[in-house]
N, C-alpha and C positions, 0 to 999 in steps of 0.2 A: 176983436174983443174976446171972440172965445176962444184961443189961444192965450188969451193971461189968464182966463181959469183954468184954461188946463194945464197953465204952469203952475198955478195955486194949488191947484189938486193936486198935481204931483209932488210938489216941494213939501206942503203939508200933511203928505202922507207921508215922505220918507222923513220927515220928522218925528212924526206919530211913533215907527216903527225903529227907527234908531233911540228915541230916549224910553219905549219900552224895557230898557234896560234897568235891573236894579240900581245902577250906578247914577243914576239921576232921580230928581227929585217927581215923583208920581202928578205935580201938578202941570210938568209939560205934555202927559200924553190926557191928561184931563182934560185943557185948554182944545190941544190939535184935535181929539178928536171928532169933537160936534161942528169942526170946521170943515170936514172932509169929503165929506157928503155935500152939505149946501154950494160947494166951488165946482162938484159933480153937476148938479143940476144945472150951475149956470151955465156951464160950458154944453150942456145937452140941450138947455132952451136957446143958444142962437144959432141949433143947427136945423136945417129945414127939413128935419123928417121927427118934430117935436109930434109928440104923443102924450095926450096927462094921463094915461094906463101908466107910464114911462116915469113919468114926476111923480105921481102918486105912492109908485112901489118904492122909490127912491127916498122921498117925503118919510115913509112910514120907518124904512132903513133906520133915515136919522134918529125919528124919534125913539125905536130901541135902542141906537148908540148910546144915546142920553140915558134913557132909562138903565141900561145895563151898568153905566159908569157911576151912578147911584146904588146901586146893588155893590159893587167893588167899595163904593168910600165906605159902606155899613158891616163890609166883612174887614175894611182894615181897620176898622174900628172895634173889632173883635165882636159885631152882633151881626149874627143871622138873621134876616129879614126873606120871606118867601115872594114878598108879592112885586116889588120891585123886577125881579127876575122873571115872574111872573107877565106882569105889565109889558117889560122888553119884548119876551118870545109874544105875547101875543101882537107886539105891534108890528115885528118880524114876519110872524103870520100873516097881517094886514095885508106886506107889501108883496108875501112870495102871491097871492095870491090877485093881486091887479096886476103880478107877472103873467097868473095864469091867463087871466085873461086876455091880457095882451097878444099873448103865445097860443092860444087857443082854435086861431082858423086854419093853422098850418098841423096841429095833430090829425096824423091816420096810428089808429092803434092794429098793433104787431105784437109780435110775440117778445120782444125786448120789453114787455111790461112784466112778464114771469120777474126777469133779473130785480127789478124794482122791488116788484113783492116779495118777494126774498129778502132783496135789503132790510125792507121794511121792517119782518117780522124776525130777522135773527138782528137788526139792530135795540130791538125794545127787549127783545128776552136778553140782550146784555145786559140791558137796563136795568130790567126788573128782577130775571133770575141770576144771573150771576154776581149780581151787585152793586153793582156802579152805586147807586142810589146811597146804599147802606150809609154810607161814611157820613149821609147829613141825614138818618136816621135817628141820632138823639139829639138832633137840634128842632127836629121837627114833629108836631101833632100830628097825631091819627090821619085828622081832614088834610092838614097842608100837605100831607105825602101825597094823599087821594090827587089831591089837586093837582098835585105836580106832576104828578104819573098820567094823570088827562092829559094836561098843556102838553108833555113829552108825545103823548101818542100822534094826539093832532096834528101838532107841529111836525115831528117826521113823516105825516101823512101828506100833508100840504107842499113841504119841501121837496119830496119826492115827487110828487105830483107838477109840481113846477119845473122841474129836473125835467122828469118825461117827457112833458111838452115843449120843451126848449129843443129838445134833439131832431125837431121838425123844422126850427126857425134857420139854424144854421149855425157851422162848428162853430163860429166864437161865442153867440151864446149860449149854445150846450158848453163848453169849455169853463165858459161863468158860472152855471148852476153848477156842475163838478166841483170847482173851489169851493160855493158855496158849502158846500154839501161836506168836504174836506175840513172851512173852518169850523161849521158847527160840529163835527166831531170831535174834533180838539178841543174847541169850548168846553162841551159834555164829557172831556175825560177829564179837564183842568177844574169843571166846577162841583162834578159828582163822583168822577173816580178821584177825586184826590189826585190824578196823576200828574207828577211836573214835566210839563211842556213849556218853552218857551212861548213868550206872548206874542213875540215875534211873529211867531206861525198862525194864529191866530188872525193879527192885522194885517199879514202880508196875503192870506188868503182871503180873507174879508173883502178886502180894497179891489184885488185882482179880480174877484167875484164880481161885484158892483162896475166895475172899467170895461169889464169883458162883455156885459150884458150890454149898457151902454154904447160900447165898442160897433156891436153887432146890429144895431139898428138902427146906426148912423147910415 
């Protein structure tokens, strides 16, 4: 049985990430992708090294896919909405974070955490000083900016922090948090620098992130 989800998962991810494409209609990768995730877990709870630290992070995933794919129907629809986006990263948050825990008895901290804080602090002064932000600066309040400049800090606080501890568990899933960490930069350059990336890269690192974790604690 869990082998046909993880044919499911596989098929309906590379569907997710082939009709990503302008060239089809936005309601097949609306459809695939709150299916992508749930076909994830099934295939993870009938393996015997189940963990609900494991379904929990997974659980919360889904619920930002969802929430995030709300946020996109309210920008094609020509209205900026904050909280939506909002909602995602923090449920995003949720899950890096019953990652940490999960990943938690195998950290010994080293000096491989300088590189992290580095990351950390020249990724938000992109953010905030050089501008990323700007481009949804006159669609948004005073507060919503505040707000969102919080959610950003915490959240690459969190992620990082899950990254870190992953590098203890073992390469495949440090390998997952790195995707991680890869799509949500691309995310943040697609949703605040205005920059055009393919979405492609987005869900094919997203997916590969979430497998490889999974992967590694089978």
């Amino acid at each position: 049985m869990k082998y046909l989800f993880l044919s499911l998962f596989l098929i309906i991810s590379l569907i997710n990430v082939f009709t990503q494409n302008k060239r089809f209609s936005p309601i097949y990768k609306r459809i695939t992708k709150p299916l992508i995730i749930p076909f994830l877990i099934l295939f993870y709870m009938q393996t015997e090294t189940y963990n609900n630290l494991l379904v929990m992070a997974l659980l919360f995933g889904w619920i930002g896919d969802v929430l995030i794919i709300f946020h996109h129907y309210l920008k094609d629809g020509q209205t900026y909405k904050i909280y939506p986006i909002i909602s995602g990263l923090a449920a995003f948050l949720i899950g890096h974070v019953f990652y940490i825990f999960l990943f938690k008895d195998n950290v010994v901290f080293s000096p491989l955490i300088l590189a992290y804080i580095i990351v950390y602090i020249a990724t938000n002064i992109s953010l905030f000083k050089i501008g990323l932000l700007k481009s949804e600066s006159s669609l948004l309040k005073t507060s919503q900016k505040k707000l969102l400049k919080t959610a950003i800090l915490l959240y690459s606080f969190v992620i990082l922090t899950m990254s870190y501890f992953s590098f203890y568990v073992n390469a495949t899933v440090f390998l997952g948090s790195l995707s991680f960490l890869v799509s949500d930069t691309i995310l943040s350059l697609k949703e605040f620098g205005q920059v055009k990336l393919p979405e492609e890269m987005v869900m094919i690192t997203y997916i590969l992130a979430q497998f490889l974790i999974v992967l590694g604690n089978i």
